[in-house]
C-alpha positions in Angstrom: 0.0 0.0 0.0 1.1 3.5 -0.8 -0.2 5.4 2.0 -0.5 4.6 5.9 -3.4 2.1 6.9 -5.6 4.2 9.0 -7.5 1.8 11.9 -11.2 1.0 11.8 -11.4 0.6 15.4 -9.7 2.0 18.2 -9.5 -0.3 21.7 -8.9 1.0 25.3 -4.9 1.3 24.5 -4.9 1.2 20.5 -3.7 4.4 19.0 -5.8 6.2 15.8 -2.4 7.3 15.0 -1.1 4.1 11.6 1.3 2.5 11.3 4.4 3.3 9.1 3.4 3.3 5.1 3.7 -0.8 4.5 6.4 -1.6 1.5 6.6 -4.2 -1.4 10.5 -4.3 -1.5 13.3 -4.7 1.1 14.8 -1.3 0.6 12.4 0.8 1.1 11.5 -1.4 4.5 15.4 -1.1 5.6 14.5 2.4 5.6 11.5 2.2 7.1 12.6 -0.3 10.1 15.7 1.9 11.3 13.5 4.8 11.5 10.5 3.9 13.2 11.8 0.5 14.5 9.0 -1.2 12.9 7.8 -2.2 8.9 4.8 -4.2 7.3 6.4 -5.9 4.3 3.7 -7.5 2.1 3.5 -10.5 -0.2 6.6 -11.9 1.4 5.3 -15.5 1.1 2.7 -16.6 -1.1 -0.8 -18.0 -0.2 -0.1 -21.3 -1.0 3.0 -21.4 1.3 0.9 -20.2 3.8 -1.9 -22.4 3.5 1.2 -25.1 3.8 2.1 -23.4 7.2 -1.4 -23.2 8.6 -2.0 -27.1 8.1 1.2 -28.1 9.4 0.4 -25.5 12.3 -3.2 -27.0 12.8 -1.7 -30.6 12.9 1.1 -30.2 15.5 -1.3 -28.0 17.5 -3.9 -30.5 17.6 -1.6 -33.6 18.2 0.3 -31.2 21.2 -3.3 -31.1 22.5 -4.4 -34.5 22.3 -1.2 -35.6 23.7 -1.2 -33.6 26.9 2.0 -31.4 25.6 0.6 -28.4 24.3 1.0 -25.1 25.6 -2.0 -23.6 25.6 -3.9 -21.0 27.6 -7.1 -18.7 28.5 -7.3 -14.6 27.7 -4.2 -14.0 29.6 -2.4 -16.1 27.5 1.4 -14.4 26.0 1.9 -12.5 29.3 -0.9 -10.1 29.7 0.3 -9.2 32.9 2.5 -6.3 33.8 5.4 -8.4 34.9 8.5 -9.1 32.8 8.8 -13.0 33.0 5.7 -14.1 33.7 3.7 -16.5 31.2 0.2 -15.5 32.1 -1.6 -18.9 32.6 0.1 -20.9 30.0 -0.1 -24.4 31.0 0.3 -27.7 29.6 -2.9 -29.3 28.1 -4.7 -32.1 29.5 -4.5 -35.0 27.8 -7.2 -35.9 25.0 -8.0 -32.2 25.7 -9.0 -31.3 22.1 -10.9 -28.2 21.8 -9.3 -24.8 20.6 -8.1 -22.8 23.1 -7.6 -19.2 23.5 -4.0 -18.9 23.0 -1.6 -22.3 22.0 2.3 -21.7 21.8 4.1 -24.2 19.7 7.6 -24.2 20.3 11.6 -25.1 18.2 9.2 -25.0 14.7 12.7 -26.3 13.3 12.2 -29.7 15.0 8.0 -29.8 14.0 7.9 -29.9 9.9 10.3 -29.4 6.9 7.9 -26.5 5.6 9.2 -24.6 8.3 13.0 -24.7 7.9 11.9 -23.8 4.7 10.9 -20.5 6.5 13.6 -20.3 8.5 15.9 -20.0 5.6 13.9 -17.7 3.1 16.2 -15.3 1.6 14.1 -12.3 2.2 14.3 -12.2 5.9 17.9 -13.6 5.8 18.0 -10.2 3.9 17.1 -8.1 6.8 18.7 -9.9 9.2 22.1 -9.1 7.5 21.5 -5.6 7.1 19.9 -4.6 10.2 22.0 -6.5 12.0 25.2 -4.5 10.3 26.4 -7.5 8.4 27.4 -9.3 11.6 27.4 -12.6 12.7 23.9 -13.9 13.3 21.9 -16.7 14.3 18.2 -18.0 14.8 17.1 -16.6 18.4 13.9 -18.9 18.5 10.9 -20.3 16.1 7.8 -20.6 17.7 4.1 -20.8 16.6 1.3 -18.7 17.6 -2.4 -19.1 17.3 -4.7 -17.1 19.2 -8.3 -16.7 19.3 -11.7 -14.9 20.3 -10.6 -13.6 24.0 -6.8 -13.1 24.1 -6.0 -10.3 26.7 -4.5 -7.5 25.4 -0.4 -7.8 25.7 1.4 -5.3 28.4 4.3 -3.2 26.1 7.7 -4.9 26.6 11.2 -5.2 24.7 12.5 -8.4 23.5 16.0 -6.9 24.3 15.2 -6.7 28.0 17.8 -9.3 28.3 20.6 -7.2 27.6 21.2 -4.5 30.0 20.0 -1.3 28.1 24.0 0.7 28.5 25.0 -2.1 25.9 22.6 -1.3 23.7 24.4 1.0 21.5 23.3 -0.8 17.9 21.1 -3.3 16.7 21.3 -6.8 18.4 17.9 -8.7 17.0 15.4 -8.5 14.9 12.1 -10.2 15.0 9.9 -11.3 11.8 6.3 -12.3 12.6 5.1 -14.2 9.4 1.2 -13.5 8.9 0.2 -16.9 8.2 -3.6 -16.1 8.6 -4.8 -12.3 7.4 -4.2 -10.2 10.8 -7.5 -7.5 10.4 -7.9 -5.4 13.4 -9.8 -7.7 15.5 -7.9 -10.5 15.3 -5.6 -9.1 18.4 -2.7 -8.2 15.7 0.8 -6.8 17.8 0.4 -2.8 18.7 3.8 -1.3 18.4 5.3 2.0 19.6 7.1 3.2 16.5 10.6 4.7 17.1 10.6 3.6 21.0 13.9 1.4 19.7 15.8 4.8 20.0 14.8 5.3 23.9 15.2 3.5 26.9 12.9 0.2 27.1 9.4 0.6 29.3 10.1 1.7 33.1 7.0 -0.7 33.9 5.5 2.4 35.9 2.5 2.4 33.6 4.0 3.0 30.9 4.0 -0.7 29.8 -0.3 0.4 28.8 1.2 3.0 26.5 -1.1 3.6 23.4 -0.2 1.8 20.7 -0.5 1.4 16.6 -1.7 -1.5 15.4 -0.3 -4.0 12.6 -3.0 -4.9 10.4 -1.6 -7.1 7.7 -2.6 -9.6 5.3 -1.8 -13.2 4.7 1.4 -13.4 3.8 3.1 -10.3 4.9 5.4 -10.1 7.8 5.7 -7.2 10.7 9.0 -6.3 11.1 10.9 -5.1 14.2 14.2 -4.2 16.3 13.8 -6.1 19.2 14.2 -3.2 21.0 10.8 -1.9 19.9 7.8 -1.6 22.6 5.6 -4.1 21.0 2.8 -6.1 22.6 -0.5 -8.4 21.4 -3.8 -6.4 21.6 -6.8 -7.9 22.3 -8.8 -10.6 19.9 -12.0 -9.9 19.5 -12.6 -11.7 16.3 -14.3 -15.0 15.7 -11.4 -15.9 13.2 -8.4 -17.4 14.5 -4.7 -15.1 13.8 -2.1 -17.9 12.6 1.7 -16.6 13.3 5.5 -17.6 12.6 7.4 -15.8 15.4 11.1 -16.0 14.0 13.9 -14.2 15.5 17.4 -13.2 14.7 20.2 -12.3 17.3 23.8 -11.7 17.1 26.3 -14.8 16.8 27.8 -13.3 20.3 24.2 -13.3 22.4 22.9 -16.4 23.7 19.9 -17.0 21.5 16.3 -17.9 23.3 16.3 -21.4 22.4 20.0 -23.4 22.2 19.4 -25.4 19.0 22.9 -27.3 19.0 21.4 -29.2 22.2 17.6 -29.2 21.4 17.8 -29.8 17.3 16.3 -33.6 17.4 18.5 -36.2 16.0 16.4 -37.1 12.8 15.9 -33.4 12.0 20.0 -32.9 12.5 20.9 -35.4 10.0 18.7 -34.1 7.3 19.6 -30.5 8.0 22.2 -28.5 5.4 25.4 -27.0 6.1 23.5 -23.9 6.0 20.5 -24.3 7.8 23.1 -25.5 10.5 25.1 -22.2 10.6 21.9 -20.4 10.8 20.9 -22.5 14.2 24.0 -21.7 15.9 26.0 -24.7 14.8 28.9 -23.0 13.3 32.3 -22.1 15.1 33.8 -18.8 14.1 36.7 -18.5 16.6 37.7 -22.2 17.8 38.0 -21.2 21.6 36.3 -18.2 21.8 32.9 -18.3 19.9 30.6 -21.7 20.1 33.1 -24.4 19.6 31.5 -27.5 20.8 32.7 -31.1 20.2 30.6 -34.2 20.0 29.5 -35.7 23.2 30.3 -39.3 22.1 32.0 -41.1 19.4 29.2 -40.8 17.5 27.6 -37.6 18.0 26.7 -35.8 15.4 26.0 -32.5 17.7 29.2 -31.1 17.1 29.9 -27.5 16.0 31.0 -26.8 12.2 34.6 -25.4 12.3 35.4 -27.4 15.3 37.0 -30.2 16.1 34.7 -33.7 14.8 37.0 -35.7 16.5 35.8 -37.3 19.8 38.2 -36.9 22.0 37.8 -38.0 25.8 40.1 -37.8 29.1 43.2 -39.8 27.8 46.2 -41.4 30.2 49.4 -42.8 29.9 48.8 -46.8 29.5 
């Protein structure tokens, strides 16, 4: 869209103020993203690889359920409450428990379907990545699925940086793309963003954390954009349509990402995975000593790091 998408419905902490103008090209959302922190870039995938990620999604969510290991939860579901660290209600399912919930977390999407490393290695948000990111060393932070429904409680404003105390944060250090695999209309409880709060300090949690907010309508297909040191938080869902998303993050090689992938990447998947899609899990060694070197476990162990040692080598003595 050419001009700024003004909202058809304001909510008691939803701004009238739109978003930044959507794009159609990375360039133009480079731009975009360093100056208000935020971007909507559309048509990133196509319907039919979305309608591939929605099944998958459906299926693992389902079988999660029925298997008493989903994460689901009620409205307060994706830490409604004012309190950095704090999960809401989000609890494991009952087993055979099979109806939709409010809110259902799936998470390490790498281990969970092929379609989505096919995500995690599209070239477009590899492309941001690289540049907003400076052109250093990155890798996956964490891949998780998100499907919320009719009921979700408005999110409390927060930074995904909060990790990193805020004197360090002198440049970019992650980037978050939230792949629209269902349309995200106004109702359906899209994220509300504070655009240009990645140049300030993160929320004082004084109240501030109920700022008002603009929302990020988007289509199917698009994905919302941000520094992770953006305010950002889920408003609420008052749709009867459920809102389908791909959280995928990006952090610096030298920050301990949110999910460690060299331990938690499931055999099966690890010996189908590329060289590539292995570097961009944290796999690869770029100072042997000093950056991620890991060697295998046992003499067998394919969890090793790439530029480091595959040798197993255990405590050795003297015969």
């Amino acid at each position: 869209m050419a001009e700024a998408v003004a909202l058809r419905q304001e909510g008691p902490h939803r701004t009238s103020h739109a978003m930044p103008p959507s794009v159609r090209n990375a360039q133009a959302g480079l731009r975009t993203l360093a100056e208000h922190g935020v971007v909507i870039h559309e048509n990133v995938i196509s319907d039919e690889f979305a309608d591939r990620l929605r099944n998958r999604m459906d299926e693992q969510a389902y079988m999660e359920r029925k298997l008493g290991l989903g994460n689901v939860s009620g409205e307060t579901g994706a830490s409604a409450k004012p309190t950095i660290g704090r999960d809401g209600d989000i609890r494991n399912a009952q087993v055979g428990e099979l109806s939709d919930p409010i809110y259902q977390l799936m998470f390490s999407l790498p281990n969970k379907g092929q379609v989505f490393r096919e995500l995690m290695m599209h070239e477009t948000l590899h492309h941001y990545a690289n540049e907003h990111l400076l052109g250093s060393h990155w890798t996956v932070w964490g891949m998780n699925g998100i499907i919320t429904r009719r009921g979700a409680a408005e999110q409390f404003l927060h930074t995904d940086t909060s990790i990193v105390p805020a004197a360090m944060l002198t440049r970019p250090v992650m980037i978050n793309c939230f792949v629209c695999v269902s349309d995200f209309d106004i109702e359906m409880g899209p994220t509300g963003f504070v655009p240009g709060s990645h140049l300030g300090p993160p929320p004082r949690n004084d109240g501030d954390e109920w700022t008002s907010r603009a929302v990020a309508a988007a289509r199917k297909g698009s994905v919302i954009i941000w520094d992770g040191s953006t305010w950002h938080g889920q408003t609420e869902n008052r749709s009867d349509k459920a809102r389908y998303a791909i959280a995928l993050s990006f952090c610096l090689f030298a920050l301990r990402p949110g999910e460690n992938f060299c331990a938690s990447i499931q055999d099966d998947v690890l010996a189908r995975l590329s060289e590539d899609e292995k570097r961009v899990l944290g796999f690869e060694t770029t100072m042997v000593g000093a950056m991620n070197a890991f060697g295998p476990r046992n003499a067998h162990d394919q969890h090793h790091g790439i530029g480091s040692s595959p040798a197993f080598i255990p405590e050795l003595h003297r015969d």
